[in-house]
C-alpha positions as CSV (number, residue, x, y, z in Angstrom):
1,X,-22.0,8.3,5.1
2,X,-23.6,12.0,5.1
3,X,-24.5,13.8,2.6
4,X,-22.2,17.1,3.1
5,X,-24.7,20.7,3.1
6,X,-22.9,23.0,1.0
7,X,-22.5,25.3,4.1
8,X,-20.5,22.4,5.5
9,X,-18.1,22.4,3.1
10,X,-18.0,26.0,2.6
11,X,-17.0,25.7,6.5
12,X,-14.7,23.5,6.1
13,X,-13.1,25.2,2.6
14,X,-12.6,28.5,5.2
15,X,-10.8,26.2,8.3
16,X,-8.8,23.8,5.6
17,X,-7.9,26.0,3.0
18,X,-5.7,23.4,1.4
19,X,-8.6,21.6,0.4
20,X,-9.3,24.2,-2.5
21,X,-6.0,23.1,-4.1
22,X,-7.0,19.5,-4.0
23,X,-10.6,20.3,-5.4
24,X,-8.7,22.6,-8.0
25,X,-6.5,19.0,-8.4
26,X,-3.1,20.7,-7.6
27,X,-0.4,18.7,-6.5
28,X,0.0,20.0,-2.5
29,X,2.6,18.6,0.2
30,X,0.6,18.4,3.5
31,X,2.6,18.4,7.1
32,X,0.6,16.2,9.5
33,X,-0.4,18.9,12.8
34,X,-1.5,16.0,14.9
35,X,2.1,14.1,14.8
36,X,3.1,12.9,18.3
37,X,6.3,11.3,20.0
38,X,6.5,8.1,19.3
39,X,6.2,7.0,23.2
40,X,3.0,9.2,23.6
41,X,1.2,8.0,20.1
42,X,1.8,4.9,20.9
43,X,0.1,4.1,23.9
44,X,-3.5,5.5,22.2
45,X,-2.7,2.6,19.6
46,X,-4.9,-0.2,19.6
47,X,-2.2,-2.4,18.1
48,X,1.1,-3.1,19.5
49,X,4.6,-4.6,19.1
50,X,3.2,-8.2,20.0
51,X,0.6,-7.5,17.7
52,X,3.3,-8.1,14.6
53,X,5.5,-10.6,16.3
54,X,2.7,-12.6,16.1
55,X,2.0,-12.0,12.5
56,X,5.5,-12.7,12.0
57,X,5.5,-15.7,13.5
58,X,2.3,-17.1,12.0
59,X,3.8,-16.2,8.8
60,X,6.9,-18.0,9.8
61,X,4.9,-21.4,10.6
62,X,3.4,-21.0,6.7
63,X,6.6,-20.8,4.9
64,X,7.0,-24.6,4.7
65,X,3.1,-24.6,2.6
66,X,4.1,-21.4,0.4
67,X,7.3,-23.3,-0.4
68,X,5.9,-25.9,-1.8
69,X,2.7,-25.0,-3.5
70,X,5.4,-21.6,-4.8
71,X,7.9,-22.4,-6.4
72,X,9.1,-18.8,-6.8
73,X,9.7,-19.1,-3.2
74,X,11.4,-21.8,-2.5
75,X,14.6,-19.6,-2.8
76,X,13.5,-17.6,0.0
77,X,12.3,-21.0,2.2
78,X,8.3,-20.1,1.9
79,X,9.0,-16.0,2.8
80,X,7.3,-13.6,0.4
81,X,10.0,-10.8,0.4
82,X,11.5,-8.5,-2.2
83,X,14.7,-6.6,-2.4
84,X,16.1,-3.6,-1.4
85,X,18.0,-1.6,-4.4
86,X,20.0,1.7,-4.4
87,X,18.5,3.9,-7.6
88,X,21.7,6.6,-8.0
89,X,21.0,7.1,-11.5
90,X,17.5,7.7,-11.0
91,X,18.1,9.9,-8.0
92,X,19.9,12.3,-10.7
93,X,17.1,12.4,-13.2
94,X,14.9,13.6,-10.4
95,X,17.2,16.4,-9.2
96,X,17.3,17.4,-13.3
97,X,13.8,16.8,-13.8
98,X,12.5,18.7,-10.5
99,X,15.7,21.3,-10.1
100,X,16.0,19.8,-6.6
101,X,18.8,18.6,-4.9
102,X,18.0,15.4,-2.8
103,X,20.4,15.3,0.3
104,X,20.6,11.5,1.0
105,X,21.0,8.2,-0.7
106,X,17.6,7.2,-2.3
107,X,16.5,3.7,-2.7
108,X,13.9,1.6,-3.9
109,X,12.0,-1.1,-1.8
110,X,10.5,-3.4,-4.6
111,X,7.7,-4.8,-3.8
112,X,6.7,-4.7,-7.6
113,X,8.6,-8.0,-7.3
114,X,7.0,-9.8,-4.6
115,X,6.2,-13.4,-5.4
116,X,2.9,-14.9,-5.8
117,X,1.0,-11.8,-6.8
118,X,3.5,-9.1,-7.8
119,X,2.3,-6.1,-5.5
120,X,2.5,-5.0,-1.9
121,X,-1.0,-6.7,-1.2
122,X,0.9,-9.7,-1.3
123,X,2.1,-9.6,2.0
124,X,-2.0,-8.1,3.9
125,X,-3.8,-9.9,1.6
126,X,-2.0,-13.4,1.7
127,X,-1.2,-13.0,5.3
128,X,-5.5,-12.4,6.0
129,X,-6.0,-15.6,4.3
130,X,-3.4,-17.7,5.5
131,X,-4.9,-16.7,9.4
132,X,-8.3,-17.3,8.4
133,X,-7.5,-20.7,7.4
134,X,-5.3,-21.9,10.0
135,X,-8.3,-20.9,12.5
136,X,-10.4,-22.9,10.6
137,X,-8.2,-25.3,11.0
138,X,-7.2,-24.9,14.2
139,X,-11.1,-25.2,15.3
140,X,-11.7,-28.3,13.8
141,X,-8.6,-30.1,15.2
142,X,-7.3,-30.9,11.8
143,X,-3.7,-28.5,12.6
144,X,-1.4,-27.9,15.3
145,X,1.1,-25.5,16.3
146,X,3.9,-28.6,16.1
147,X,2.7,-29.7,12.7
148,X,4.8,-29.0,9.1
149,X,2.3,-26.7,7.7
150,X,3.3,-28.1,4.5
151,X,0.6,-30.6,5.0
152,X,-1.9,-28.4,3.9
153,X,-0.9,-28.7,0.0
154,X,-3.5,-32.2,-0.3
155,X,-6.9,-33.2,-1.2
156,X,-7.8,-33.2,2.9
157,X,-7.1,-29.7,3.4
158,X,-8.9,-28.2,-0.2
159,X,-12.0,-30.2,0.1
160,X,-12.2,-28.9,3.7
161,X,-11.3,-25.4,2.5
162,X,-14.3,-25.9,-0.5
163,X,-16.8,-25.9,2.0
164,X,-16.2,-22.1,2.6
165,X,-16.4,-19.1,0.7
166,X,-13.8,-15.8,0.7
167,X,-15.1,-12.5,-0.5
168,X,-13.3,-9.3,-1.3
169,X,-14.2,-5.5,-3.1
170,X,-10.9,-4.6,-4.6
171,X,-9.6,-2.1,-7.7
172,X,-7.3,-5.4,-8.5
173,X,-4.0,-5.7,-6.8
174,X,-5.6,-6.6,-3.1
175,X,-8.2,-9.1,-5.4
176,X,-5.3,-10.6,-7.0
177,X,-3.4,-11.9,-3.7
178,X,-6.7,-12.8,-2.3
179,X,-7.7,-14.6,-5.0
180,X,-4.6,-16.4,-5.7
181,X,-4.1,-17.7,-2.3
182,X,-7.8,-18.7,-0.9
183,X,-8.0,-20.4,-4.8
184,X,-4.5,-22.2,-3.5
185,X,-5.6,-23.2,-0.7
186,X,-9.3,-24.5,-1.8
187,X,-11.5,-22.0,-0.8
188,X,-14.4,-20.6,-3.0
189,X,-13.5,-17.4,-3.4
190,X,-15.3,-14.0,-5.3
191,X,-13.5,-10.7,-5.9
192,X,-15.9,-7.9,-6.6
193,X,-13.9,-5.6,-8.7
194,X,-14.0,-1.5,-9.4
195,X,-14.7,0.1,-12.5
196,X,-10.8,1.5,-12.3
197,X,-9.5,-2.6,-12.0
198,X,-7.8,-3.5,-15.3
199,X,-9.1,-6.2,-17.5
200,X,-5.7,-7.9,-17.3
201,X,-6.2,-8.1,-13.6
202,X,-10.0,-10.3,-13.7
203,X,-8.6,-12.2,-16.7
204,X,-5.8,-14.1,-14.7
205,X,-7.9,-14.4,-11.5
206,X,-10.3,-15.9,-13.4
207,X,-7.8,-18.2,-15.3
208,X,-7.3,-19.3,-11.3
209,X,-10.7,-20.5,-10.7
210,X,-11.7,-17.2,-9.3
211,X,-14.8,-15.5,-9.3
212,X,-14.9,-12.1,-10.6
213,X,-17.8,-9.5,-10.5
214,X,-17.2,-6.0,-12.2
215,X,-18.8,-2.7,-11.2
216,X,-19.3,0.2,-13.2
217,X,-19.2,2.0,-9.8
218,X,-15.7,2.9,-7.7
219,X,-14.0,0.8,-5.0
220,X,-16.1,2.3,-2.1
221,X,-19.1,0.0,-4.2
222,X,-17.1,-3.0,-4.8
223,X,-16.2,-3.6,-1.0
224,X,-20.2,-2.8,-0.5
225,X,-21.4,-5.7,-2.5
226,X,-18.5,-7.8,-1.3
227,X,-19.7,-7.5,2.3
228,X,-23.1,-8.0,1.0
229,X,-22.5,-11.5,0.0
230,X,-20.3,-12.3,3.2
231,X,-23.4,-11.5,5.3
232,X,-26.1,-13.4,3.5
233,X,-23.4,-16.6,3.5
234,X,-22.4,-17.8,7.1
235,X,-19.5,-20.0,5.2
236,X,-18.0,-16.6,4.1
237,X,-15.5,-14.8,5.2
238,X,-15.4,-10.8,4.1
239,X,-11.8,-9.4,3.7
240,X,-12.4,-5.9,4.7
241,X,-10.3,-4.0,3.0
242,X,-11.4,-0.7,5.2
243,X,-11.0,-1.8,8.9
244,X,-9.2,-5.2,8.8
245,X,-6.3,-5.3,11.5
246,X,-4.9,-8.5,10.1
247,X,-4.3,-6.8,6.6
248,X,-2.8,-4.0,8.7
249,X,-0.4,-6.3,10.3
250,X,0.6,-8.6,7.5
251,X,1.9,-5.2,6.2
252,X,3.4,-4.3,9.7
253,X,5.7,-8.0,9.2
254,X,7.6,-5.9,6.2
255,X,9.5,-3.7,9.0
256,X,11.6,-6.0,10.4
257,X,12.2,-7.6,6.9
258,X,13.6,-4.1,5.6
259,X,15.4,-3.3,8.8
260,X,17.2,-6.6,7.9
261,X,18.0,-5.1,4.5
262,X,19.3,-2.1,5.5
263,X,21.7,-3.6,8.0
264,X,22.7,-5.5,5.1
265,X,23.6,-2.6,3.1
266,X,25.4,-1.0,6.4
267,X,22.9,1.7,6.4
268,X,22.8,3.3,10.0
269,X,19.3,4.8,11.2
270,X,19.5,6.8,14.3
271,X,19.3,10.3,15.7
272,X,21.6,11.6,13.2
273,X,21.0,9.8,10.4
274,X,17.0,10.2,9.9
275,X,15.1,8.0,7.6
276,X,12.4,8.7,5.3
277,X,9.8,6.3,3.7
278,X,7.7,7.1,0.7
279,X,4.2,5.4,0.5
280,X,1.8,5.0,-2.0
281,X,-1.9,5.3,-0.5
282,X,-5.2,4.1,-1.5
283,X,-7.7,3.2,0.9
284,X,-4.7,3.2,3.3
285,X,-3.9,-0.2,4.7
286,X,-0.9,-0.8,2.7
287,X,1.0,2.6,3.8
288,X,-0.6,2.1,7.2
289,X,0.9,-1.2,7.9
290,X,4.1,-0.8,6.8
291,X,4.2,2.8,8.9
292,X,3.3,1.8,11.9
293,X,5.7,-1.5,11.7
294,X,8.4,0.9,10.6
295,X,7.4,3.5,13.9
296,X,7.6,0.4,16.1
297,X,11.4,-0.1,14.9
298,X,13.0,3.2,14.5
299,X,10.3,5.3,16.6
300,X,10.9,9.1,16.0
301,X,14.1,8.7,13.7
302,X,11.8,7.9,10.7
303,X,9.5,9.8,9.1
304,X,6.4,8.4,7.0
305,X,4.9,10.4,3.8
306,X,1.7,9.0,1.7
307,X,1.4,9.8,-1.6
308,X,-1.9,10.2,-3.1
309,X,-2.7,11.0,-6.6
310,X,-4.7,14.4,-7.1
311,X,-8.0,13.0,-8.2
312,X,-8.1,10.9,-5.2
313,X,-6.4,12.5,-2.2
314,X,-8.8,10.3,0.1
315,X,-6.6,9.7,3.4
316,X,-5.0,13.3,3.4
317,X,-8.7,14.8,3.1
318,X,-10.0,12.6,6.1
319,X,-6.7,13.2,7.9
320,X,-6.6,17.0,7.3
321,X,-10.5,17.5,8.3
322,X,-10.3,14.9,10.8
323,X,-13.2,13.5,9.4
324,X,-11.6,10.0,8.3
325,X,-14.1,7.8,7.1
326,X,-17.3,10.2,7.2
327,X,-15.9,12.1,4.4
328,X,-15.2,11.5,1.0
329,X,-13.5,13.1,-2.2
330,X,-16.6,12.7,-3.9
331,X,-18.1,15.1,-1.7
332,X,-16.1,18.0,-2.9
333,X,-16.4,17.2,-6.9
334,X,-13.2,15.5,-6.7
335,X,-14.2,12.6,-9.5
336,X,-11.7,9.8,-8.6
337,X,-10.4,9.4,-11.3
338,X,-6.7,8.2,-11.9
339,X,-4.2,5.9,-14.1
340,X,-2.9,5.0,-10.5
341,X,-6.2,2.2,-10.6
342,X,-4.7,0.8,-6.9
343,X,-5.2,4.7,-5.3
344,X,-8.2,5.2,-6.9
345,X,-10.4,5.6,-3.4
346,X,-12.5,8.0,-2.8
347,X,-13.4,7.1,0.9
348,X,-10.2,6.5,3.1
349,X,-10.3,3.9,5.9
350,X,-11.2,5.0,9.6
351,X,-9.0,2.5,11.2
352,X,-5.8,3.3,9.7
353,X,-6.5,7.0,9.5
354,X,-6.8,6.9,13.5
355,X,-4.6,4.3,14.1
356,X,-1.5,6.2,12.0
357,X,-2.7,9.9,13.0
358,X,-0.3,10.2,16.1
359,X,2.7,8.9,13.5
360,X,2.1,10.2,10.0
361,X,5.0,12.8,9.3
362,X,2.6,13.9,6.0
363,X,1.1,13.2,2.7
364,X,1.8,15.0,-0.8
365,X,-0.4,14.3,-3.8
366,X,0.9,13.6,-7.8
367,X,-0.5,14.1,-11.0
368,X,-0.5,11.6,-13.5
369,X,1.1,13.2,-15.6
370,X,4.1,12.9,-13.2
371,X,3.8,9.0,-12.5
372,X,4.0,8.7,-16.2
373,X,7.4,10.7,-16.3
374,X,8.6,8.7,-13.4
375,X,7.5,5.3,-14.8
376,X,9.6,6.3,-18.0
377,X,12.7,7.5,-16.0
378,X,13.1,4.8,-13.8
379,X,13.0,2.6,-16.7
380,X,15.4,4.2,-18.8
381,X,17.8,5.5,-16.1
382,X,17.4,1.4,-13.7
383,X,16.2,-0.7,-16.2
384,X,13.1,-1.0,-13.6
385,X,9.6,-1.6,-14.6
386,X,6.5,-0.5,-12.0
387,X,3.1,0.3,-12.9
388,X,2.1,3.6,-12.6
389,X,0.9,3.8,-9.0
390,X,3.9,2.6,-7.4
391,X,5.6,6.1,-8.8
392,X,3.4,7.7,-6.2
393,X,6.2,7.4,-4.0
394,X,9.1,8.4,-6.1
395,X,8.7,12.4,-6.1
396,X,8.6,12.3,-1.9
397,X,11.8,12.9,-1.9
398,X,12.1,16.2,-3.7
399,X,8.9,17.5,-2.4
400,X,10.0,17.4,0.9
401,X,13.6,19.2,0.1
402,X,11.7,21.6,-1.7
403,X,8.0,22.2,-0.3
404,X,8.6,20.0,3.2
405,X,11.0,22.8,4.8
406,X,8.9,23.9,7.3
407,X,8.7,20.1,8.5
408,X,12.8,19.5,7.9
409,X,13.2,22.9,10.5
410,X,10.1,21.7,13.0
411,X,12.0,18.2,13.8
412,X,15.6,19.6,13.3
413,X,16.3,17.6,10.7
414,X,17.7,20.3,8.1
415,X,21.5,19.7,9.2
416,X,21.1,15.8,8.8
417,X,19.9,15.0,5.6
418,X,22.5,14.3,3.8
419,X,23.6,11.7,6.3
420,X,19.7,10.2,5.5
421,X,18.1,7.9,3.7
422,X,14.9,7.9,1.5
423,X,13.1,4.4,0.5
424,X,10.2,4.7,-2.4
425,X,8.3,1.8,-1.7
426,X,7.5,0.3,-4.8
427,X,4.1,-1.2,-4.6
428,X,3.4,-3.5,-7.8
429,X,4.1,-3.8,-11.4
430,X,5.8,-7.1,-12.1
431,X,2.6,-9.1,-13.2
432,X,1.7,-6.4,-15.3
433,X,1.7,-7.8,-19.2
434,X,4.6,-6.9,-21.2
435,X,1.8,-5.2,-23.6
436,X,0.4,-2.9,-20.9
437,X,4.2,-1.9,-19.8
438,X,4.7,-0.5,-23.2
439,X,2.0,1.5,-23.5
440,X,2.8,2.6,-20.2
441,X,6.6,3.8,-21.3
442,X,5.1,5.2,-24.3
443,X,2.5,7.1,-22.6
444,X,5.4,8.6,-20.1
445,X,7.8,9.1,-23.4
446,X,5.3,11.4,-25.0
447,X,4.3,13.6,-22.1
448,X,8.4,14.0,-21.6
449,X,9.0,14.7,-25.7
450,X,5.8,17.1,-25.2
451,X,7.1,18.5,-22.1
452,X,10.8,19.5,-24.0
453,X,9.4,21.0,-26.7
């Protein structure tokens, strides 16, 4: 990457001037400029609709393996899901806490619960893996399309698998579904971990056979080193966090699955009733995925926001400059520093910054101060436990009613929204130890007793 002059940024300060409240570490609500019609942003994409029906499928043709060697699954036949839960009571704390009123019902998509590895990256992550191997399969004529992919759970398939490696730089949750899975399934597998990754985090992936390496450096090292090894090894595969497309799409899969949901729940998305998806954002293939699945669904009757915290605003400064990948926060003294360890990127990804331009409604940033009130709230007012980047998302809602007006008037939305819907995608938080979840309420308790007084 370049090293930025100081007249470049200067430059850039003048032409972005929002970018002086993100180096000042202010919380901002940014409208995307470069949103498009669906049916015009779409045909620039280099994924498409087939692109996730095949993911979905492949997917599909694994449930009978993930059943087995899961057992949390069987319930679900072998598909990693997680439900779909209305949050009324916490919808009124945040209209106390923010004097805002939210027009709309508000629920919570909990991917905190996900099986196998308790956070979103269960479904890019495990999905990455799972394609890898069946092409490795596949190319040594040891699976076919017509088999029961349950076969794969014996000796056969693992000592195969042992003969190749799996690397990955994570800050912890993407290292944890990567690791758990290509351990499953017999790979070798190293996860080259962030200084931000908690210790909890490396200790169970390493209780799973797992290789862990730690930096003192930030994720934008950890995916360095892991790409490192992957190139000196020609048995190992490099998940690249940054620009994979199958990550992308494994995320993608999780449209239809909500659409499902929401059906369920007799929720009507259409012209009149708009809906509106909060997403917490690190590097950006998470939020990305699930976006652009989302687009492909309900096209321009839903509306995508990424939530960043403000010492690591990564995709909205490489989406706002247009810059993407050739800039990061580093490079204007933002340190990258956060409680939010899953957003703590300083470098966004190319790929899915390009790829979700045309269809990105906006992207806010939160303190941690903020997640920490959240995290408390939802807790007392639900009963339900996330860790503290998954609260990214929860604030969306009353930023846009309050800061997000201009957009609400652009896309005539201001007379609909109380026939819409918001959905907080909760992004992890179940594997978390009981330990670390205190401290976590405790933390939020004290800022809110401090705040009162």
């Amino acid at each position: 990457m370049k090293e930025f002059e100081s007249k470049e940024k200067q430059t850039l300060k003048e032409q972005y001037p929002l970018l002086n409240k993100l180096i000042s570490l202010e919380e901002v609500f940014w409208m995307n400029p470069n949103i498009e019609k669906f049916q015009t942003g779409i045909k620039k994409s280099p994924l498409s609709k087939e692109d996730v029906r095949d993911a979905e499928e492949r997917l599909k043709r694994f449930a009978p393996y993930i059943a087995k060697v899961f057992p949390e699954t069987k319930e679900s036949n072998g598909i990693i899901e997680s439900p779909l839960v209305k949050i009324p009571d916490m919808k009124r704390s945040l209209e106390q806490g923010y004097q805002q009123h939210i027009l709309g019902e508000l629920l919570l998509k909990c991917d905190n619960q996900l099986p196998i590895s308790g956070s979103i990256k269960a479904r890019g992550g495990i999905y990455e893996i799972l394609k890898h191997a069946e092409g490795l399969a596949f190319q040594h004529k040891m699976l076919t399309l017509q088999d029961d992919y349950s076969i794969l759970d014996s000796d056969k398939f693992r000592n195969f698998f042992s003969q190749y490696s799996i690397a990955v730089g994570s800050t912890g949750n993407l290292g944890l579904s990567i690791g758990i899975i290509s351990a499953k399934l017999g790979f070798n597998v190293t996860v080259h971990m962030s200084a931000d990754a908690k210790q909890w985090k490396k200790d169970l992936l390493r209780s799973k056979n797992v290789t862990v390496i730690e930096y003192e450096a930030d994720y934008s090292k950890a995916v360095e080193e892991g790409r490192i090894q992957a190139d000196s090894d020609p048995t190992c595969y490099f998940v690249d966090d940054e620009n994979s497309h199958d990550l992308f799409l494994g995320y993608a899969v999780a449209a239809s699955r909500l659409q499902k949901q929401i059906e369920e729940l007799e929720i009507t998305i259409d012209e009149n009733h708009p809906l509106f998806v909060y997403l917490p954002c690190g590097v950006g293939g998470g939020p990305g995925g699930v976006a652009f699945g989302l687009k492909l669904l309900y096209q321009d009757h839903v509306h995508c926001f990424f939530a960043e915290p403000t010492h690591s605003p990564c995709m909205l400064v490489g989406l706002m400059t247009g810059l993407h990948d050739q800039v990061s926060v580093q490079d204007f003294g933002i340190d990258n520093v956060t409680d939010a360890d899953g957003l703590a990127v300083g470098k966004p990804s190319g790929f899915v910054g390009k790829t979700i331009e045309p269809f990105l409604s906006g992207n806010y940033t939160v303190s941690d101060e903020q997640l920490y009130l959240m995290l408390k709230e939802l807790v007392d007012t639900e009963g339900i436990h996330l860790e503290p980047s998954a609260l990214a998302g929860m604030i969306g809602p009353s930023k846009l009613c309050k800061e997000g007006t201009d957009y609400l008037l652009k896309h005539n939305l201001k007379e609909k929204m109380s026939n819409g819907t918001h959905i907080i995608w909760g992004t992890g938080g179940s594997m978390v130890p009981e330990e670390m979840m205190t401290q976590y309420y405790q933390t939020g308790l004290k800022l809110s007793l401090a705040k009162k007084k």
